[in-house]
N, C-alpha and C positions, 0 to 999 in steps of 0.2 A: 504494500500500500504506500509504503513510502519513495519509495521511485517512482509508480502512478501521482502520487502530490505533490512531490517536488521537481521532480524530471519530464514529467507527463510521459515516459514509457507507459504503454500499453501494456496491464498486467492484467494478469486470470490470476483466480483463489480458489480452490477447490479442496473443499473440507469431505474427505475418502472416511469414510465407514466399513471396520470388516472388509475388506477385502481378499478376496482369496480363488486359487485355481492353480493349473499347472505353474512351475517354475516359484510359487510359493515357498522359501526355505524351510526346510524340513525341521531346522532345531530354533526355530526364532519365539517360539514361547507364546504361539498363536492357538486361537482353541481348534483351527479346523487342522491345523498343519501336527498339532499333539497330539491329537485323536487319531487320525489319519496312520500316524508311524505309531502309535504304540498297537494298535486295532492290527497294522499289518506284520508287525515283530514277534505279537503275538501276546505282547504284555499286557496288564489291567489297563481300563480305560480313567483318565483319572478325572472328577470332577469335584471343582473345588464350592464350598456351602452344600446347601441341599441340593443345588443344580437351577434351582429355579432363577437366578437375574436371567435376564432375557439377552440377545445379542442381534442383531439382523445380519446376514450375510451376505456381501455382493460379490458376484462373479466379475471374474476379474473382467472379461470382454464388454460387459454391462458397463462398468468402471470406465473402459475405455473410450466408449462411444462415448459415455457423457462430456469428457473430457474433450473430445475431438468438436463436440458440438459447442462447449464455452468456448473452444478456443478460436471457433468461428463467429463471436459472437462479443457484444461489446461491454457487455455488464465486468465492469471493475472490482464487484463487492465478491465476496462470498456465494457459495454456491455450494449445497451440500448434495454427494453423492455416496451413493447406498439403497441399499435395499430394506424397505419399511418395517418388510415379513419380519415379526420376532420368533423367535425360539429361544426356549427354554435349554440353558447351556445341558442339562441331562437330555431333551429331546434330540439335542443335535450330536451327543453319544451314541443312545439309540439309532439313530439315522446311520451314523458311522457302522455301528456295530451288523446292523441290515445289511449296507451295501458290501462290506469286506464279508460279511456271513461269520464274524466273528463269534464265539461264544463265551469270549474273555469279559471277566469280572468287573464292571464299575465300580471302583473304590472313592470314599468321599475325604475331601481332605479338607481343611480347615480353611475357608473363605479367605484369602488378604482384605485389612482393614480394609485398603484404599477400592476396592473392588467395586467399580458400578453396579445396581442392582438393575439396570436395563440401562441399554445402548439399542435408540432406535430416533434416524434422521430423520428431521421434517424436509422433503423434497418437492412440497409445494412449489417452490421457486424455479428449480428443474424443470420441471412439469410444465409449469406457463411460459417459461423463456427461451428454454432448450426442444421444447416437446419431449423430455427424456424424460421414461421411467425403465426400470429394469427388467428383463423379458426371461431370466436364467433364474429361477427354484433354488431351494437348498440343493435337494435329493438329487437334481438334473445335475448341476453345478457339482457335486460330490462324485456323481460319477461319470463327470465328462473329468474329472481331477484324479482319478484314481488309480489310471496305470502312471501318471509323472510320479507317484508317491510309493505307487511297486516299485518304479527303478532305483528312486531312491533308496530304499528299505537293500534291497539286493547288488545295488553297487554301491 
């Protein structure tokens, strides 16, 4: 914003929620990317409180277009992108544990203080400016992602 106000360079701000898909790091401490390789290792699934804050998740491609369309586009301010769908961090265990056909253990671990109890964008502004909303599911999204996270698991 400050090179927009004082330079008048033309900048974009694009506030990402959850994001996640192929090329995702595998050990970066994300809920879809931990579930993912412990579900395919074969280890317990871990989720921390009871599972219930909620998370939305946007496919990365979803991510992208939005981005390609602010950056066509003149609005200087903020711009949130993501996908609105919540789920429950345990739902999105199960979901994992579905598509891998896991049979490994959910184990619960003690909440971090600082832990949102829901992360979910308002994309109204998308929507009217960009015509963007997100077109990619958890469940589609998890297994259009799920041989990048075999290779990982195996190389």
């Amino acid at each position: 914003m400050a090179y927009n106000r004082y330079y008048g360079v033309k900048t974009r701000m694009v506030r990402i929620f959850n994001t996640y898909g192929p090329r995702l790091q595998p050990n970066d401490g994300r809920v879809i990317s931990n579930l993912m390789m412990q579900a395919l290792r074969g280890e317990p699934l871990t989720v921390y409180g009871d599972g219930s804050q909620t998370r939305s998740f946007c496919y990365v491609s979803d991510l992208i277009d939005g981005i390609v369309r602010l950056a066509k586009n003149d609005e200087a301010l903020p711009v949130n992108l993501g996908n609105p769908t919540e789920w429950t961090i345990l739902e999105c265990a199960k979901e994992v544990q579905a598509l891998v056909g896991s049979k490994n253990e959910i184990v619960f671990k003690p909440l971090p203080q600082d832990d949102p109890k829901q992360r979910q964008p308002d994309i109204t502004k998308a929507k009217k400016l960009l015509g963007w909303e997100p077109k990619v599911g958890l469940r589609e999204g998890l297994s259009r992602s799920l041989e990048y996270f075999k290779m990982k698991v195996s190389g």
